[in-house]
TORRO-172238 format. One record per residue: x, y negated, z of N, C-alpha, C in turn. Coordinates in Angstrom, 1 decimal. Last residue first. Example, Ala and Ser with C-alpha at 12.3 -4.5 7.8 and 13.67 -1.06 7.14 Angstrom:
# TORRO-172238
+--------+--------+--------+--------+--------+--------+--------+--------+--------+
!    npx !    npy !    npz !   capx !   capy !   capz !    cpx !    cpy !    cpz !
+--------+--------+--------+--------+--------+--------+--------+--------+--------+
!   12.8 !    2.2 !    7.1 !   13.7 !    1.1 !    7.1 !   12.9 !    0.0 !    7.9 !
!   13.2 !    5.7 !    7.8 !   12.3 !    4.5 !    7.8 !   13.2 !    3.3 !    7.8 !
+--------+--------+--------+--------+--------+--------+--------+--------+--------+
END
This chain:
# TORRO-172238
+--------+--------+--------+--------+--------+--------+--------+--------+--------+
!    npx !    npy !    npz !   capx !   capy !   capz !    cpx !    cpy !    cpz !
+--------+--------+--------+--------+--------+--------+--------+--------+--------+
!   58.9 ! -100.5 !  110.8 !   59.0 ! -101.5 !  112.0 !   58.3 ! -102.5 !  112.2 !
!   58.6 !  -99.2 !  108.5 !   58.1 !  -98.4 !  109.3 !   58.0 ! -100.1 !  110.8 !
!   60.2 ! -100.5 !  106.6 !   58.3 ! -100.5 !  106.3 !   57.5 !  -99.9 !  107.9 !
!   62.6 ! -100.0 !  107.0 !   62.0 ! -101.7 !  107.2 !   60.6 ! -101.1 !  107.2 !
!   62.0 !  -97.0 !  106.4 !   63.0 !  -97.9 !  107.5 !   62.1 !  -99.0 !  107.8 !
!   62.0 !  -97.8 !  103.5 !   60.8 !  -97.0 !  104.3 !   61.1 !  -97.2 !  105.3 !
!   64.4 !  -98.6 !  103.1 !   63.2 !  -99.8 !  103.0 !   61.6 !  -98.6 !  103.6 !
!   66.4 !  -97.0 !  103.4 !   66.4 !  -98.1 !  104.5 !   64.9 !  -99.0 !  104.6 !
!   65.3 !  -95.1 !  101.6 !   65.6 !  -94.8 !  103.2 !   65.6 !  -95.9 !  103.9 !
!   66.4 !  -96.6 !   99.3 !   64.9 !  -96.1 !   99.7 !   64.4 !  -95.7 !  101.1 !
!   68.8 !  -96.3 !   99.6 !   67.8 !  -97.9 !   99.8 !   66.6 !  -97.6 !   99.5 !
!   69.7 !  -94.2 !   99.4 !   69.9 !  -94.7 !  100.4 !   68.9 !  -96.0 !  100.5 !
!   68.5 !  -93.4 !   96.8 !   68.4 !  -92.6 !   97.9 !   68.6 !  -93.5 !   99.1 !
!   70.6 !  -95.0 !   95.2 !   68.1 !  -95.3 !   95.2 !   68.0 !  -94.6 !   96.3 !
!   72.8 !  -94.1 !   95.7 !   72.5 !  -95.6 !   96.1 !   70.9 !  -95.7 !   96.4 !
!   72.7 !  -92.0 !   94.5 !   73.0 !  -91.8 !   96.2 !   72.5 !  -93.1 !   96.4 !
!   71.9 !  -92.2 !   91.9 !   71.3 !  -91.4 !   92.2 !   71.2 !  -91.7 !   94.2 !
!   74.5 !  -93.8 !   91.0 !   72.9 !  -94.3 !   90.7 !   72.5 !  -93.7 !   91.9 !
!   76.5 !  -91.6 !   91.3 !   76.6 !  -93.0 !   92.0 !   74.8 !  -93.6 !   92.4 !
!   75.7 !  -89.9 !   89.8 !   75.8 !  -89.2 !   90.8 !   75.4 !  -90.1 !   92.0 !
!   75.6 !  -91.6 !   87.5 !   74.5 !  -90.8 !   87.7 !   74.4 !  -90.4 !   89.1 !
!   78.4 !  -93.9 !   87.2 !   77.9 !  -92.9 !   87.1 !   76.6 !  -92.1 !   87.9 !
!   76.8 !  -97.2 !   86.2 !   77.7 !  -96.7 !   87.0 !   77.2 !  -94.9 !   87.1 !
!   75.9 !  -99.3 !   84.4 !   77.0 !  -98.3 !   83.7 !   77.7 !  -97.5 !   85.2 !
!   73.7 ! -100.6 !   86.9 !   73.8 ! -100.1 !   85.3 !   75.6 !  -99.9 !   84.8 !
!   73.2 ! -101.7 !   89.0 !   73.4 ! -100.1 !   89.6 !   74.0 ! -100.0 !   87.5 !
!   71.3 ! -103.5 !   88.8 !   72.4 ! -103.9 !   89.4 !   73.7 ! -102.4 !   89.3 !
!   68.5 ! -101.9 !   89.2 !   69.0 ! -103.4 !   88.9 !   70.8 ! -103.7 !   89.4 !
!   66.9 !  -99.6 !   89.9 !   68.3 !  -99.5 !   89.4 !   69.0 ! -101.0 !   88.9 !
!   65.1 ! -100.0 !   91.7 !   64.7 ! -100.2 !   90.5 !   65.8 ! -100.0 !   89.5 !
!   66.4 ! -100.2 !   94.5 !   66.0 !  -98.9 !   94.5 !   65.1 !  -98.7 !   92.8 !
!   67.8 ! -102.3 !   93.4 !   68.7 ! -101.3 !   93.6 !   68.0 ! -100.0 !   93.1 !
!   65.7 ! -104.3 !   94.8 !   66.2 ! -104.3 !   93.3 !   67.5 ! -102.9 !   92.9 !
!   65.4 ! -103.6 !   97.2 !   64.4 ! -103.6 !   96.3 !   64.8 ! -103.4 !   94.6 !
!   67.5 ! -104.3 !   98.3 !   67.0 ! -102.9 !   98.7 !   66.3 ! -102.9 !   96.9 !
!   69.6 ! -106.9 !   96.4 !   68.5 ! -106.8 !   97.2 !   68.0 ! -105.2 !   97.7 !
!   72.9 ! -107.5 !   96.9 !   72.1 ! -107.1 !   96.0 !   70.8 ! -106.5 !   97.4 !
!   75.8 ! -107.8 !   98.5 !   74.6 ! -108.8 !   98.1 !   73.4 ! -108.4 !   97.4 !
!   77.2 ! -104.9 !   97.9 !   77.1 ! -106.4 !   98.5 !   76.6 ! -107.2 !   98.0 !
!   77.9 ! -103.3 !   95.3 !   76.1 ! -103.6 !   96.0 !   75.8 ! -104.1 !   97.0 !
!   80.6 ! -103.5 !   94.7 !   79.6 ! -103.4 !   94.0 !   78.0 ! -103.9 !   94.1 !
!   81.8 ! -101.8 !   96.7 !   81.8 ! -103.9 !   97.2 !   80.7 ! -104.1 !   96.4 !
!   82.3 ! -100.0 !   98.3 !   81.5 ! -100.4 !   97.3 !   80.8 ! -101.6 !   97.2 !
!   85.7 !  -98.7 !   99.9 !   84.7 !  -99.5 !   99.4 !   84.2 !  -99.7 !   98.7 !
!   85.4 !  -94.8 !  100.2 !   86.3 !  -96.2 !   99.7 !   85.2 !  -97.5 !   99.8 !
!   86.7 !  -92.3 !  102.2 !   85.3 !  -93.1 !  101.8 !   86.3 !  -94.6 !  101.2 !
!   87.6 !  -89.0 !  100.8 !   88.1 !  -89.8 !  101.4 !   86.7 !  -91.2 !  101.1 !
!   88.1 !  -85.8 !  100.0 !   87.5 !  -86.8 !   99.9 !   87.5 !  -87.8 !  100.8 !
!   89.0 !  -83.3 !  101.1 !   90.2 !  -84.3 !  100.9 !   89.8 !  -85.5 !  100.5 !
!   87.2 !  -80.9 !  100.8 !   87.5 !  -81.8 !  102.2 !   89.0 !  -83.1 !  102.0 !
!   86.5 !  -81.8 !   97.8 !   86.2 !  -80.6 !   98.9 !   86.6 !  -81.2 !  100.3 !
!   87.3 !  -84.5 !   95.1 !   87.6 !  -83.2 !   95.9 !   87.6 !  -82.7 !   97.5 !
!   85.0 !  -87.0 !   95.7 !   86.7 !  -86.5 !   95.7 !   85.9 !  -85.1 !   95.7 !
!   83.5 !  -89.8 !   97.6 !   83.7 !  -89.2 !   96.6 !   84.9 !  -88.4 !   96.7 !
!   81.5 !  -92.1 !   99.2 !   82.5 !  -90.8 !   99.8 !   82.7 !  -90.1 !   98.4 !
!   81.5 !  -95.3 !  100.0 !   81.3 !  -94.1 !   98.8 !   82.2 !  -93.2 !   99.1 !
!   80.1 !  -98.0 !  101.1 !   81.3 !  -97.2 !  100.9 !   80.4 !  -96.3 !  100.4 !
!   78.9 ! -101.4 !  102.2 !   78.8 ! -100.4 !  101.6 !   80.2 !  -99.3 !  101.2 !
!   77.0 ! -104.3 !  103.3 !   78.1 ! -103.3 !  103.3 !   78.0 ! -102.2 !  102.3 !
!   75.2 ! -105.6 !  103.3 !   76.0 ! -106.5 !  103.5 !   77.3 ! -105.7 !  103.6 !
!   72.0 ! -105.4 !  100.9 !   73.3 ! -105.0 !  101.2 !   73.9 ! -106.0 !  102.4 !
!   69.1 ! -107.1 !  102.3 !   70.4 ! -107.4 !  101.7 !   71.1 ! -106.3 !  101.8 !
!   66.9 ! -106.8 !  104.2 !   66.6 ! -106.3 !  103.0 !   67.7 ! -106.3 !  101.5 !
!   68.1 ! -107.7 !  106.7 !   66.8 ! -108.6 !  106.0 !   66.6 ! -107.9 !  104.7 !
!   70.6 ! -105.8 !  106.3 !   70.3 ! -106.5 !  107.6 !   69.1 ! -107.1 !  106.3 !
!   72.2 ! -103.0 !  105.7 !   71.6 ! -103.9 !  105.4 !   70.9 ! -104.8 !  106.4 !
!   75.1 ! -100.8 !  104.4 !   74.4 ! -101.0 !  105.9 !   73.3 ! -101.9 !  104.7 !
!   75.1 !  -97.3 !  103.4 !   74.3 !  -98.8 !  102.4 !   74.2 !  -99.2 !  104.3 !
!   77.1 !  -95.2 !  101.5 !   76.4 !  -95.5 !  102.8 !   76.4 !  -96.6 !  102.6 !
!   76.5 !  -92.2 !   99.3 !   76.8 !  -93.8 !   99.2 !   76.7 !  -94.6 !  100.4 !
!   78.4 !  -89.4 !   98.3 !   77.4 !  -90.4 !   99.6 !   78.1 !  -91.6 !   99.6 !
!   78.0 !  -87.3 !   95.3 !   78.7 !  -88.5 !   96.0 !   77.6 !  -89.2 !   96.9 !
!   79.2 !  -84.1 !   94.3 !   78.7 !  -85.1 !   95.1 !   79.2 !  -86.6 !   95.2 !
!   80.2 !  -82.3 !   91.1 !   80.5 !  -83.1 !   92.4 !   79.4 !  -83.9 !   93.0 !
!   79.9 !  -81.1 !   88.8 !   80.6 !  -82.6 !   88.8 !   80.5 !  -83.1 !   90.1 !
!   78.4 !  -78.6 !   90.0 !   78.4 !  -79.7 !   89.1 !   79.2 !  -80.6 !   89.1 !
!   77.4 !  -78.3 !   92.7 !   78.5 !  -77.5 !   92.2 !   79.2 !  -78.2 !   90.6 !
!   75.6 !  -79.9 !   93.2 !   76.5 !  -79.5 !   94.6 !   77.5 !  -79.0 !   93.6 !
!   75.1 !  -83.5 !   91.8 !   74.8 !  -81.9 !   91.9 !   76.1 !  -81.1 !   92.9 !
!   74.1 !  -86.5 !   93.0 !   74.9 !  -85.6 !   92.2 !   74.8 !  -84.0 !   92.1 !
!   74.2 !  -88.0 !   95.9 !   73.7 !  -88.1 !   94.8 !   74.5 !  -87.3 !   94.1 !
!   72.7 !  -89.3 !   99.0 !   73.2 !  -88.4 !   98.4 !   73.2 !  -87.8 !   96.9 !
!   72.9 !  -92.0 !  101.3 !   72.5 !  -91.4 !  100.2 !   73.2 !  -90.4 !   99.5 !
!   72.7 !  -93.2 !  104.6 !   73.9 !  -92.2 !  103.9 !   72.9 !  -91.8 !  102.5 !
!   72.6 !  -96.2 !  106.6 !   72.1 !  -95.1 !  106.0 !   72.9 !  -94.3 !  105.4 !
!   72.2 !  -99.0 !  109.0 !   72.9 !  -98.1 !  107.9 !   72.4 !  -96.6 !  107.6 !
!   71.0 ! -102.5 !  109.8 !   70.6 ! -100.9 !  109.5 !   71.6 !  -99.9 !  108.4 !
!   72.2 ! -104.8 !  112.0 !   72.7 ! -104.1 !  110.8 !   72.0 ! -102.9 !  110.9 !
!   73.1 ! -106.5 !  114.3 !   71.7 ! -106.3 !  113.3 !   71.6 ! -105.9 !  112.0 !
!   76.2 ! -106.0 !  114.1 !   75.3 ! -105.8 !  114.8 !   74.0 ! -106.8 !  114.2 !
!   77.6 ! -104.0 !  111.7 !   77.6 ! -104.7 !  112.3 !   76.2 ! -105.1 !  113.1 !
!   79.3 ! -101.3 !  109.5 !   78.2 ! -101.7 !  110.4 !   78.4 ! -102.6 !  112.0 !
!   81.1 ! -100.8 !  108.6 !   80.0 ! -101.8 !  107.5 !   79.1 ! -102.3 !  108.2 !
!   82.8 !  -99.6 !  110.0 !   83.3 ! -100.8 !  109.4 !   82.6 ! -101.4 !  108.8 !
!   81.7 !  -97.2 !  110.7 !   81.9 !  -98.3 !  111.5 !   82.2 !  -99.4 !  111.2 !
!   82.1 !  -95.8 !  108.6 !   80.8 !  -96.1 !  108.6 !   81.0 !  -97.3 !  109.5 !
!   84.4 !  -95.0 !  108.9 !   84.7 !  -95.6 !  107.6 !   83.5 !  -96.6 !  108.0 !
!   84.1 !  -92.7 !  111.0 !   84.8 !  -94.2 !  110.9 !   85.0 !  -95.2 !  109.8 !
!   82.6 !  -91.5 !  109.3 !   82.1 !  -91.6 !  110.5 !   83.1 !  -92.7 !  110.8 !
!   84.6 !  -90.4 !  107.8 !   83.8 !  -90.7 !  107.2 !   83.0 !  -91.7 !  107.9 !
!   86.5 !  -88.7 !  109.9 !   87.0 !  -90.0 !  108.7 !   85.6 !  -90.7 !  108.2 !
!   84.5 !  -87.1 !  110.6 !   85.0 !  -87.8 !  111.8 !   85.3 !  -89.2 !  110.5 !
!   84.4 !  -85.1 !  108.5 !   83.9 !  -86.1 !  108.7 !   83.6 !  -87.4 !  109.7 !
!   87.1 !  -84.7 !  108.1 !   86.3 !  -85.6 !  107.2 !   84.8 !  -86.1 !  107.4 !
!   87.2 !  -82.8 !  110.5 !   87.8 !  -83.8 !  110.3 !   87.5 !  -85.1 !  109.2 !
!   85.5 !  -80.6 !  109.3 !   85.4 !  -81.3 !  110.7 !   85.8 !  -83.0 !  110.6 !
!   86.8 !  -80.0 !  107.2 !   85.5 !  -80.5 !  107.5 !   85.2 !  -81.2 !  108.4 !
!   89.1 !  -78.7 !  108.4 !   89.2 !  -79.9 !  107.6 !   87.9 !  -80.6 !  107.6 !
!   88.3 !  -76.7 !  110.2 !   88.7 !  -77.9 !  110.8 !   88.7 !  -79.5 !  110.1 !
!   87.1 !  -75.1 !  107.8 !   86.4 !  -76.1 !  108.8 !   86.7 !  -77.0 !  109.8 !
!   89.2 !  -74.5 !  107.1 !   88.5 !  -75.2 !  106.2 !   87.2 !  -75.8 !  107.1 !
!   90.3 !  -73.2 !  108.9 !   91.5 !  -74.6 !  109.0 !   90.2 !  -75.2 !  107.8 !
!   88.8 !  -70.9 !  109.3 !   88.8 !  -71.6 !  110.7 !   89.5 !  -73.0 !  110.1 !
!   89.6 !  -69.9 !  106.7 !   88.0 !  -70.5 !  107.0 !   88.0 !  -71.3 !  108.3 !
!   92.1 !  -69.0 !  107.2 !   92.0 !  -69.9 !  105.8 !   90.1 !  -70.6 !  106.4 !
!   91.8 !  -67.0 !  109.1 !   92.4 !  -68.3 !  109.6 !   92.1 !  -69.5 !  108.2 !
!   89.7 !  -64.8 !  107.6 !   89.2 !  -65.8 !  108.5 !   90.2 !  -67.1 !  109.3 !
!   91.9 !  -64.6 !  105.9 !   90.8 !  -64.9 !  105.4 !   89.7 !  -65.5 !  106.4 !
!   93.7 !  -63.5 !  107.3 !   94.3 !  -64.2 !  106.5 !   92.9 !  -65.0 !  106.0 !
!   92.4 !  -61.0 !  108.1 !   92.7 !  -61.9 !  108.8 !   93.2 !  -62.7 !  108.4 !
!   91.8 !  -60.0 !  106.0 !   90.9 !  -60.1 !  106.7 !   91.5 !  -60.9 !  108.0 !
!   94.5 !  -58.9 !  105.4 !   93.9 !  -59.4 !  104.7 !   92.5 !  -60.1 !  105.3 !
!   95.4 !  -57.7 !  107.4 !   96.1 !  -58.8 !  107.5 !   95.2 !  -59.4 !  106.2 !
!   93.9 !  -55.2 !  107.7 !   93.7 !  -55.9 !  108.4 !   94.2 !  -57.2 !  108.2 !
!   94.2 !  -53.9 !  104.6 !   93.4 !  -54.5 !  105.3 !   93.2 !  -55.7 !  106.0 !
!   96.9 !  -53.7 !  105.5 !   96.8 !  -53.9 !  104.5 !   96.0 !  -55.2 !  104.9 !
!   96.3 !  -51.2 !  107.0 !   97.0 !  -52.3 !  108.0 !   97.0 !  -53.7 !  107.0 !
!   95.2 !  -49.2 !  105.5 !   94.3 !  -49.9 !  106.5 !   95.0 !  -51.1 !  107.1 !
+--------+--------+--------+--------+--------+--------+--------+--------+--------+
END
């Protein structure tokens, strides 16, 4: 029984530090975001890829007049993922993105977060 207990408790400290880490990435992520976003700037988060599959990837798109003028990519392993820059889709139009213009030999997961996020911003712009 004592066995047990240390097993079971070993297993809820392993869940309390996996959510810290969570926690924590996403605080990182959330500062990554501050760096694209400037003032008259709309930003967003796209989501692309399968959950268990080869992984996720959030694309975060600022835009100001219907331009990129920012962009990062959260990719990686589980809480260790880390947001990089996607200089790639600076300058490129909402419109032409969410048609995959621009977006060609980049992975599916990539494709997929990007149409998401610039679909969001341009229903966004449609709405104001």
């Amino acid at each position: 029984m004592e066995v047990l207990i240390w097993i079971l408790l070993l297993i809820a400290v392993m869940w309390v530090f996996q959510l810290y880490m969570a926690v924590k990435q996403s605080q990182r992520f959330a500062d990554a975001l501050k760096e694209i976003r400037t003032p008259g700037t709309t930003t967003t988060v796209g989501i692309g890829g399968y959950r268990y599959r080869g992984g996720r990837a959030f694309v975060a798109i600022a835009q100001k007049d219907g331009v990129v003028t920012g962009a990062k990519v959260l990719t990686g392993l589980t809480v260790f993922a880390n947001a990089k820059p996607f200089n790639e889709l600076v300058g490129h139009k909402l419109t032409d993105l969410l048609e995959g213009k621009g977006l060609e030999g980049m992975k599916k997961k990539f494709v997929e977060a990007t149409q998401m996020a610039a679909k969001t911003l341009l229903d966004q712009n449609a709405q104001t």
